[in-house]
N, C-alpha and C positions, 0 to 999 in steps of 0.2 A: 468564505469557505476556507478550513484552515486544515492543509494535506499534509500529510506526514508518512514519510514509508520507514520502517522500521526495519534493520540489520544488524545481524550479529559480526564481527569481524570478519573479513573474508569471506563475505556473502557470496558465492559464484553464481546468484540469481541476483544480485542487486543494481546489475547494469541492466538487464530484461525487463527488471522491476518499474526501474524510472523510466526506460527510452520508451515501455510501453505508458506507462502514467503520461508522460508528453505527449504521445501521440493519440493519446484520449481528449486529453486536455485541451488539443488544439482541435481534435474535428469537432469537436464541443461549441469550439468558439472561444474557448477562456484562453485565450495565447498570452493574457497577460496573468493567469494565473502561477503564480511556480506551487512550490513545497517542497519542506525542508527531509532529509536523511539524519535517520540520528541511526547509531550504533549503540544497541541494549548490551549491556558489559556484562551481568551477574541475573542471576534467578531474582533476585528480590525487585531488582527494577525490569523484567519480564513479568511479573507480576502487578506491579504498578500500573503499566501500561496495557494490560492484558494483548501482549503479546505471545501467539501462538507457535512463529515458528518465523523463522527468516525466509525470505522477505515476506513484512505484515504491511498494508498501506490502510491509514486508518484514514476516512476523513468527519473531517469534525468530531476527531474522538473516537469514532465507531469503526470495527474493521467490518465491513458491507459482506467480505468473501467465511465468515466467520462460520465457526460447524459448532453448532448449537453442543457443548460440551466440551470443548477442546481446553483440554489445560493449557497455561502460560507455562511455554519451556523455552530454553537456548536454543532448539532444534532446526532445520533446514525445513523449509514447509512447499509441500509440492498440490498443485491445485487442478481440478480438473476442466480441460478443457474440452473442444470438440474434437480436437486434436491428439488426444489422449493426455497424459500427465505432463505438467509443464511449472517449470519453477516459477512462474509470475501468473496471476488471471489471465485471460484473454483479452481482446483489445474492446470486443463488444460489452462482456460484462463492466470492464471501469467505466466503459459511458454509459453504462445504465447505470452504475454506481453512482456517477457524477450526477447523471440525471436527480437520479432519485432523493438525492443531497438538497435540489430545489432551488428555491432561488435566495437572493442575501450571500452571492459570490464575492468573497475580498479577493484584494491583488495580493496576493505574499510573496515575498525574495524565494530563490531559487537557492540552494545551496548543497554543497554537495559533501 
């Protein structure tokens, strides 16, 4: 399974982003899973990546929290919880994200 959360410079949700991504990742059981943090520089590689808004966590390619229409922009991207609006998912949806990603888990480096 190969994770990737995607920031814009100065995410002020990208520390939310990961600590919650780990702590899915471990009640999961994949404690030996990491994924990697890249920061999207420019519209054209927000586009490449169809990135919708900081912070985006794709896995395997696909962003799971995705709204069927949302353009690729630079923008800050807020998601809704149970909790009301929150800059990262919630902790239940990424394990059901995780879940639903299935089985054929790789290990990958952590990086930040």
């Amino acid at each position: 399974m190969e994770i990737e959360v995607l920031v814009v410079a100065g995410c002020p949700h990208r520390q939310l982003a990961e600590e919650r991504l780990r702590q899915a990742l471990d009640a999961a059981g994949l404690t030996d899973t990491g994924f990697t943090t890249r920061v999207v520089g420019d519209q054209a590689a927000a586009e490449r990546s169809g990135f919708t808004g900081s912070p985006t966590i794709l896995i395997d390619g696909r962003d799971p929290f995705a709204r069927p229409g949302a353009a690729p922009t630079l923008a800050c991207r807020l998601y809704r919880t149970p909790g009301g609006l929150a800059g990262a998912p919630d902790l239940d949806r990424i394990r059901r994200a995780l879940d639903d990603a299935g089985p054929g888990r790789s290990r990958m480096r952590t990086t930040t």
